[in-house]
C-alpha positions as CSV (number, residue, x, y, z in Angstrom):
1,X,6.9,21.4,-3.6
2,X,9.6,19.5,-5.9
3,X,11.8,21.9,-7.7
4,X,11.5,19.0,-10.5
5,X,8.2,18.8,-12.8
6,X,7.7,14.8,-13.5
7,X,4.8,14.7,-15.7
8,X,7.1,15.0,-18.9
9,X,9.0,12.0,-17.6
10,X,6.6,10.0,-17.0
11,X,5.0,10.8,-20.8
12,X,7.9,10.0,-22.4
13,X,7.9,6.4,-20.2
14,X,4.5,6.1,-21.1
15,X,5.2,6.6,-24.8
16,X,8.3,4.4,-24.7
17,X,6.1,1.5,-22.6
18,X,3.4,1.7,-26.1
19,X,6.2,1.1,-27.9
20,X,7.1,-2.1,-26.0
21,X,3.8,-2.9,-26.6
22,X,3.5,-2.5,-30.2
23,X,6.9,-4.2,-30.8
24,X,5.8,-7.2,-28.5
25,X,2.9,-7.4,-30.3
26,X,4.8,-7.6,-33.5
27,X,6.8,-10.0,-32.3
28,X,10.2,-7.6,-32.2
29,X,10.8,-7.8,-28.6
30,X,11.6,-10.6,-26.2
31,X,8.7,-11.5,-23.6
32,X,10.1,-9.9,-20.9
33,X,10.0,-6.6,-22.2
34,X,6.0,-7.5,-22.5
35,X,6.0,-8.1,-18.9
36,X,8.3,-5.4,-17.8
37,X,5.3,-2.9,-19.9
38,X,2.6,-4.6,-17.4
39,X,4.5,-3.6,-14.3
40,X,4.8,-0.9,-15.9
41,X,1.1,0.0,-16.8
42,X,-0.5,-1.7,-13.9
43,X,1.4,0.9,-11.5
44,X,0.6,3.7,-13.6
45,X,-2.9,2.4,-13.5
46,X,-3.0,1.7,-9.4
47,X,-1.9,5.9,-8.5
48,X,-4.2,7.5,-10.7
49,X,-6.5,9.5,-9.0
50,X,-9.6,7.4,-9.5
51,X,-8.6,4.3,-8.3
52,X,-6.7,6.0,-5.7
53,X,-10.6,7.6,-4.4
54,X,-11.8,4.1,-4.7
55,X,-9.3,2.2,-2.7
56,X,-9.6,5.3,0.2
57,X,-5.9,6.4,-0.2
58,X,-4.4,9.6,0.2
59,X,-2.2,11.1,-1.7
């Protein structure tokens, strides 16, 4: 077991990724930022549990 609790982390990444997403939306932020919040996402997305059942992986 990791002595270290990540979920906070990665809610505070999560939060700061919506605001990439806002500001790219508003046109505040360069595109890279945009694509950086994909990344992002799309890994976020790809190890949740769901997808992880209907791929077949472990965890």
């Amino acid at each position: 077991m990791d002595a270290f609790n990540h979920e906070p982390v990665k809610y505070v990444i999560d939060g700061l990724s919506l605001g990439v997403v806002v500001g790219t939306l508003a046109n505040a932020l360069p595109s890279i930022a945009a694509v950086m919040t994909i990344i992002w996402t799309s890994i976020r997305i790809w190890e949740t549990d769901t997808l992880k059942r209907w791929t077949g992986r472990k965890d």
